[in-house]
C-alpha positions as CSV (number, residue, x, y, z in Angstrom):
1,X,14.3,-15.7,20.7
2,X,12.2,-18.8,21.5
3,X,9.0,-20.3,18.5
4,X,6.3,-22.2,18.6
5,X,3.3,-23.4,16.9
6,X,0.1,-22.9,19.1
7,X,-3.3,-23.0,18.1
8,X,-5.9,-20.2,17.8
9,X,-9.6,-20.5,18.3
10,X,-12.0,-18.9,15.9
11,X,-15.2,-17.2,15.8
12,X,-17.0,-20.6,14.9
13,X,-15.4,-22.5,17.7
14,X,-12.5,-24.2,15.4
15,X,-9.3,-24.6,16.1
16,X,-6.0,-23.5,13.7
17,X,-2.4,-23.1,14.1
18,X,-0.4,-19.9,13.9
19,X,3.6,-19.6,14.1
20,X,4.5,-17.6,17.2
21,X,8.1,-16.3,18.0
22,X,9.2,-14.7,21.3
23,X,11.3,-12.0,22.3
24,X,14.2,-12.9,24.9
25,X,13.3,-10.7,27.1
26,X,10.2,-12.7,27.8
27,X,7.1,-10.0,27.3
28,X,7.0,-7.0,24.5
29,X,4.0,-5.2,22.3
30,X,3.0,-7.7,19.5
31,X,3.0,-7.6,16.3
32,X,0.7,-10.0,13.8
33,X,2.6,-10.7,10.6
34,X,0.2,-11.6,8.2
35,X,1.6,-13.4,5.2
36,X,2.0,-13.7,1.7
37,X,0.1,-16.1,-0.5
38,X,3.1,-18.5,-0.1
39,X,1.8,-20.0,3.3
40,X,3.5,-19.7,6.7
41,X,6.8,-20.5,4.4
42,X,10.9,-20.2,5.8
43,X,10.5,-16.6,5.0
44,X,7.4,-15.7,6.6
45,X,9.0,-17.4,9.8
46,X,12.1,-15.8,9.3
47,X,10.3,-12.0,9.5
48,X,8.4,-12.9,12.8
49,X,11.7,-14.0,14.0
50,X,12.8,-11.1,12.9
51,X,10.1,-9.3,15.1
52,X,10.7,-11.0,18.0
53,X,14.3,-10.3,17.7
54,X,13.5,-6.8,18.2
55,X,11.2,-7.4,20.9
56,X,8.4,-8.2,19.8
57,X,5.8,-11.0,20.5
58,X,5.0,-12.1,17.0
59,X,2.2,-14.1,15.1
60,X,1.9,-15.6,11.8
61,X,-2.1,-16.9,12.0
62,X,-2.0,-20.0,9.3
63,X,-4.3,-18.0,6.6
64,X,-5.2,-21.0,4.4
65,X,-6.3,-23.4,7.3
66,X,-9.9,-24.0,6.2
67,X,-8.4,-25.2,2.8
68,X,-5.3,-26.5,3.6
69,X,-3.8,-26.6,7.3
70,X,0.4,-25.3,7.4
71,X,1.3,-25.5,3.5
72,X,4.4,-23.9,2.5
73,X,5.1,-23.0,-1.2
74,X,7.5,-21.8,-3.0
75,X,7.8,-18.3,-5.5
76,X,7.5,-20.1,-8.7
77,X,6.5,-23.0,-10.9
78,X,3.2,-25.0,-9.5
79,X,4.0,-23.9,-6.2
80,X,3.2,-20.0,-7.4
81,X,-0.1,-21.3,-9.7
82,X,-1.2,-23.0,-6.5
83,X,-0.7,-20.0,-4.2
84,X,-2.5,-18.5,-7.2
85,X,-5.0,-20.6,-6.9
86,X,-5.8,-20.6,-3.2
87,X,-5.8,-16.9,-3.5
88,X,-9.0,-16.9,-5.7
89,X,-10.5,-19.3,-3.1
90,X,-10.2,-17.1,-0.4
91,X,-13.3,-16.1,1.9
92,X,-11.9,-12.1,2.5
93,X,-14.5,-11.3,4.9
94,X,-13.8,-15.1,6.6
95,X,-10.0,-14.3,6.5
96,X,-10.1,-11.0,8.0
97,X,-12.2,-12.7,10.7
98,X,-9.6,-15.1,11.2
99,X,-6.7,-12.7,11.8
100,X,-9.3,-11.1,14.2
101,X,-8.8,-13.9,16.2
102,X,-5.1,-14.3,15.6
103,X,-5.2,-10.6,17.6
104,X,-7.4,-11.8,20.7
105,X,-5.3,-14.6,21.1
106,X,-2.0,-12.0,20.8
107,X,-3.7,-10.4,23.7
108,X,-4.4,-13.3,26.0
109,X,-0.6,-14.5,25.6
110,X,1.0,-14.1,29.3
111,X,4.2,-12.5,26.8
112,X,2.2,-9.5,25.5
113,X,2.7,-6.1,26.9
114,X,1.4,-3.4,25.4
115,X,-0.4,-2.5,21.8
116,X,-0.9,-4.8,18.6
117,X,0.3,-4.1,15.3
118,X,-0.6,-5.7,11.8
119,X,2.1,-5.9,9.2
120,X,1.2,-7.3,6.2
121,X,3.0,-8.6,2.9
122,X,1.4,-8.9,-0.4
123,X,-2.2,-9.6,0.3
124,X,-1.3,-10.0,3.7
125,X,-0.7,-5.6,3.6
126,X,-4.0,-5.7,1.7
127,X,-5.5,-8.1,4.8
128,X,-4.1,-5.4,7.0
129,X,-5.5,-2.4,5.8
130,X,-8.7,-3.9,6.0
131,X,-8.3,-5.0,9.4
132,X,-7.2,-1.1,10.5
133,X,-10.3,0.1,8.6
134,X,-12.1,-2.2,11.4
135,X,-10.3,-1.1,14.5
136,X,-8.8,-4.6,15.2
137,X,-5.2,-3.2,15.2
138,X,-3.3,-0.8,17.3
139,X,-1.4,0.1,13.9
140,X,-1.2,-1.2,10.3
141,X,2.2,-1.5,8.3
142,X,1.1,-3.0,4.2
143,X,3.9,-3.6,1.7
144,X,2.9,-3.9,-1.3
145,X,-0.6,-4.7,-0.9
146,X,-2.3,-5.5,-4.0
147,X,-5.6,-4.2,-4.2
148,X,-5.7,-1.4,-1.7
149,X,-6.2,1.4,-4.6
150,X,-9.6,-0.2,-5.0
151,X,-10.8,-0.2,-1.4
152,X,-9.9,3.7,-0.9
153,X,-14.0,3.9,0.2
154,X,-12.2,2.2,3.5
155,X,-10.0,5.3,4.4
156,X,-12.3,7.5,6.2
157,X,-12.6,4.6,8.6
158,X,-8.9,4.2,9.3
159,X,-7.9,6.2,12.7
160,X,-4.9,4.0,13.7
161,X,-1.6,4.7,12.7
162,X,-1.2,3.1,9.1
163,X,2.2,2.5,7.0
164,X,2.5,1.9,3.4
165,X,5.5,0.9,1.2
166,X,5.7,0.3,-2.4
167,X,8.1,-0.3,-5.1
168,X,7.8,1.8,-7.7
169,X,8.6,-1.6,-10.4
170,X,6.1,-3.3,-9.1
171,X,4.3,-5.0,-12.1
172,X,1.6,-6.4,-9.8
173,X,0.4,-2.8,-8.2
174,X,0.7,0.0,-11.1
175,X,2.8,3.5,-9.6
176,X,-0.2,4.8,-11.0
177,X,-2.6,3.3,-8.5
178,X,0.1,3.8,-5.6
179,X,-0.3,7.3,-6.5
180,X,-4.0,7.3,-6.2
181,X,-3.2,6.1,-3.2
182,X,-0.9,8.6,-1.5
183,X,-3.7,11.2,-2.7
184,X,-6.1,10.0,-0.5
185,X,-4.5,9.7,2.1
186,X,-2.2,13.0,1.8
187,X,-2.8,15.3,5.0
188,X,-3.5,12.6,7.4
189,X,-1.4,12.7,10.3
190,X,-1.7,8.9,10.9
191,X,-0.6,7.5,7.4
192,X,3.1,7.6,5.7
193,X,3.2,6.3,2.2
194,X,7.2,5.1,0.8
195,X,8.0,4.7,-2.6
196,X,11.0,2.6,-3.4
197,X,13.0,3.6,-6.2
198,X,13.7,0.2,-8.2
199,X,12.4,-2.2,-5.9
200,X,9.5,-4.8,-7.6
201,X,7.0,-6.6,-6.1
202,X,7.9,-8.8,-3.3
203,X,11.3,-6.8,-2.2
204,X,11.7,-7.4,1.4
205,X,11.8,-11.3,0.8
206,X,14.8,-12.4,0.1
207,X,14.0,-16.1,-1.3
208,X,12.8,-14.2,-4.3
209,X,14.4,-13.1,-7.3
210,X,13.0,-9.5,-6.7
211,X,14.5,-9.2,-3.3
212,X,16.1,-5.8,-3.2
213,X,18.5,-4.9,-0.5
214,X,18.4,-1.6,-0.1
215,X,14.5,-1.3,-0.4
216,X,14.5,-3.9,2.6
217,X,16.5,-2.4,4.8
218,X,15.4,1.0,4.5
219,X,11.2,-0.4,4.8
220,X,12.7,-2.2,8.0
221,X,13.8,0.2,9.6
222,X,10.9,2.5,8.7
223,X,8.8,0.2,10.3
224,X,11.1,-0.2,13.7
225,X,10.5,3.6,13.8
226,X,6.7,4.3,13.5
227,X,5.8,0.9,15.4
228,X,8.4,2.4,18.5
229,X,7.2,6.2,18.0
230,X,3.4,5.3,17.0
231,X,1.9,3.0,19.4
């Protein structure tokens, strides 16, 4: 596995940065990881490692460029209020725009052979949701994506295969809403829906204090399977 920064053009001809990893093997699907409100942070590098590790060509797009280029928080303290903070300055519609372009620039890379995926962590799964209700993935994996209960209006327009996991202690994203979820989109041969027994919010990253083993593992190699058997 080989990383490097490169930069990404957008739709209003700037230029950002986004943390790509590479597979050993030299070419492999890709797979945008799109991050938590933490930055492209040690863990968020660690997970398209990860990827690439498996085989993938993977890309971490720099979400909070237009405010501040590469920052890397923490999970508490003032680095959380800040991520806090750039959270409620985010342009959505802008953002989702952004990844758009984290995707063609996936499919220009020389490395990339075959489909795209988007997986997503905490707004990052919400961030890729939205993107499979716009068609810009091949497939959509979201843990624990805040928000998604209230953009159900979205569903109808999701055709790609999309992935859902929650923890069922999540304080941020109520089991009740996570229910509401699974409702709509029960029947539909391209969505699974996981519920983690015990696992909070934030489980598959192990810098934080809710990092739950078992929950990781198991999401992990949930994912492995529908992005090998789905795309």
């Amino acid at each position: 596995m080989t990383s490097q920064w490169i930069e990404i053009e957008s739709d209003d001809g700037q230029r950002f940065d986004g943390y790509l990893a590479l597979p050993r093997a030299g070419r492999g699907p890709g797979v945008l990881i799109v991050q938590e409100i933490f930055g492209v942070n040690g863990h968020i590098r660690s997970v398209a490692e990860q990827y690439a590790l498996a085989g993938y060509v993977a890309l971490v797009p720099d979400m909070f460029w237009r405010t501040q280029r590469r920052i890397e928080l923490g999970y508490d303290g003032p680095d959380r209020d800040k991520a806090l903070s750039l959270l409620k300055s985010l342009d959505i519609d802008r953002t989702v725009a952004d990844l758009g372009a984290g995707v063609r620039a996936l499919k220009a890379r020389p490395e990339l052979a075959g489909p795209v995926a988007a997986v997503g962590y905490c707004i990052g799964g919400q961030l890729a949701y939205r993107m499979a209700a716009q068609s810009m993935t091949d497939a959509a994996v979201a843990y624990y994506g805040g928000g998604i209960q209230n953009l159900l209006d979205q569903a109808d327009s999701i055709d790609v295969p999309i992935l859902f996991h929650f923890g069922d202690r999540d304080t941020s994203i109520p089991i009740d809403a996570v229910r509401t979820i699974e409702a709509r989109f029960a029947g539909k041969a391209n969505a699974e829906l996981h519920v983690y027994p015990g696992a909070g919010h934030g489980f598959n990253c192990t810098d934080r204090a809710s990092y739950d083993q078992r929950a990781s593992a198991l999401a992990l190699g949930r994912t492995m399977t529908f992005l090998a058997t789905r795309i």
